[in-house]
C-alpha positions, 0 to 999 in steps of 0.5 A, spaced: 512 564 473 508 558 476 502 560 480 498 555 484 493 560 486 486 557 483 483 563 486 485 568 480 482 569 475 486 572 471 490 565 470 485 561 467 484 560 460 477 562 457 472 555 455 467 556 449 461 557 452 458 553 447 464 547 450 460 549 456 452 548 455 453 541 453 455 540 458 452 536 462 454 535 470 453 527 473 450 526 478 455 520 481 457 521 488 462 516 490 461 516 497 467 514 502 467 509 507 471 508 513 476 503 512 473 495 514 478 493 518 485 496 522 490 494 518 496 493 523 491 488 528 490 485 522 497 484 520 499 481 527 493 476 527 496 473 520 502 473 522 501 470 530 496 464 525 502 463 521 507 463 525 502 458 529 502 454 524 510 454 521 511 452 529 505 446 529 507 442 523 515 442 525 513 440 531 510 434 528 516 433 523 520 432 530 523 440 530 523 445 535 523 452 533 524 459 535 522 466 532 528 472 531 526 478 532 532 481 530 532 477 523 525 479 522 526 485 523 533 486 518 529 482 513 523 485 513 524 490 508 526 485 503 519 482 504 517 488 503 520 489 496 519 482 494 511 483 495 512 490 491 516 488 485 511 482 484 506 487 484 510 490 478 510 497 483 518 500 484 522 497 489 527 501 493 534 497 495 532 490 493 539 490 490 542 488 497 538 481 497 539 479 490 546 476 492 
């Protein structure tokens, strides 16, 4: 039987007291911050400077441009997969845009 009750002794093996005085506690407390920056307004300022700077360099090629909003949203998960399997993370339905 699995039992997750940390509480009962009676499940936890014995350690050798001589294990346990040599033990020596570190005193190396990791103290926890909160995040630096809002990663979703982050998010955004990137993507409205890219986009600003995609717009700025075909208009200077003589080309207009326009942003779909239904196409970003349908490709988003394979720039999402893309990023992941370059960080050599497990990728989820990349298999659709590899045709």
């Amino acid at each position: 039987n699995t039992n997750f009750d940390l509480t009962d002794e009676s499940m936890w093996k014995p350690m050798a007291r001589e294990c346990l005085e040599n033990l020596v506690p570190e005193n190396s407390s990791v103290p926890l911050f909160s995040p630096t920056m809002i990663c979703q307004e982050e998010e955004e300022e990137i993507e409205l400077q890219l986009k600003r700077r995609i717009a700025e360099y075909r208009d200077r090629e003589g080309l207009g441009t326009m942003w779909d909003r239904n196409l970003s949203y349908l490709l988003t998960p394979a720039l999402v997969n893309y990023e992941l399997d370059k960080l050599g993370a497990k990728t989820f339905g990349n298999a659709e845009f590899q045709h």
